[in-house]
C-alpha positions in Angstrom: 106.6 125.3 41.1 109.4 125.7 43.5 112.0 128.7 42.5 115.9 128.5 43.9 118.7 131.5 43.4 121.3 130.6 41.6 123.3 132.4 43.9 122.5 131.9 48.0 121.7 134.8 49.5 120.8 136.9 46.4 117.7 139.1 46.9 115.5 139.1 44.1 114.1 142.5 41.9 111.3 141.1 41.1 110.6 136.8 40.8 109.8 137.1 36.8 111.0 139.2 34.1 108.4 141.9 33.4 107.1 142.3 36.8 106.7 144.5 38.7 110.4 145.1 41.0 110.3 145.2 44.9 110.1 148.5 46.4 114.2 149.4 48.2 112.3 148.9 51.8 111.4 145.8 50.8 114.6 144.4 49.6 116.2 145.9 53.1 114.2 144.1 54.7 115.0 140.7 53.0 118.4 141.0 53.5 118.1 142.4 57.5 116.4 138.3 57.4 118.9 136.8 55.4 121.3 138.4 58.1 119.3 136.8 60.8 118.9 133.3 59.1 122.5 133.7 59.4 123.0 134.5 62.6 120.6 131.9 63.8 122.8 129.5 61.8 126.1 130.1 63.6 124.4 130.2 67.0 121.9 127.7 67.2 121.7 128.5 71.3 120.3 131.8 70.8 116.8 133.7 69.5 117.6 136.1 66.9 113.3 136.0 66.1 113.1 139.8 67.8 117.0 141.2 67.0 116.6 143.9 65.7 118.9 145.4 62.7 120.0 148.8 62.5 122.5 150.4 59.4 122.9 149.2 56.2 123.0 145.5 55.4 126.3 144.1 53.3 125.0 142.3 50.1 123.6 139.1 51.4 125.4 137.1 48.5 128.8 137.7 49.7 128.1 136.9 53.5 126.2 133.6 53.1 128.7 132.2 51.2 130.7 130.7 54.0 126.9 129.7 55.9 127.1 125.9 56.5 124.0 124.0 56.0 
């Protein structure tokens, strides 16, 4: 089975309906990588694999809208 957002860049609660939801570190943490995958996009010359992210992270689904594949 092979799951896609409807919306890129969307972290997920919880993968099914009545499961149990991922914990708020957890969901910081997916969109710190989402930030990173983005990154890495616009700047294929450099190694974002040990950047480190400090503050809050913007909502993932508004800044990966403009990502080109």
């Amino acid at each position: 089975m092979i799951l896609q957002k409807a919306v890129e860049g969307a972290t997920w609660g919880g993968v099914f309906k009545g499961h149990e939801e991922a914990d708020a570190t957890a969901t910081e943490a997916d969109k710190k990588s989402i930030l990173l995958e983005r990154f890495q996009s616009e700047h294929p010359g450099f190694d974002f694999r040990g950047a480190d992210v400090t503050g809050t992270v913007p909502d993932a689904s508004k800044f990966m809208q403009g990502m080109r594949k």
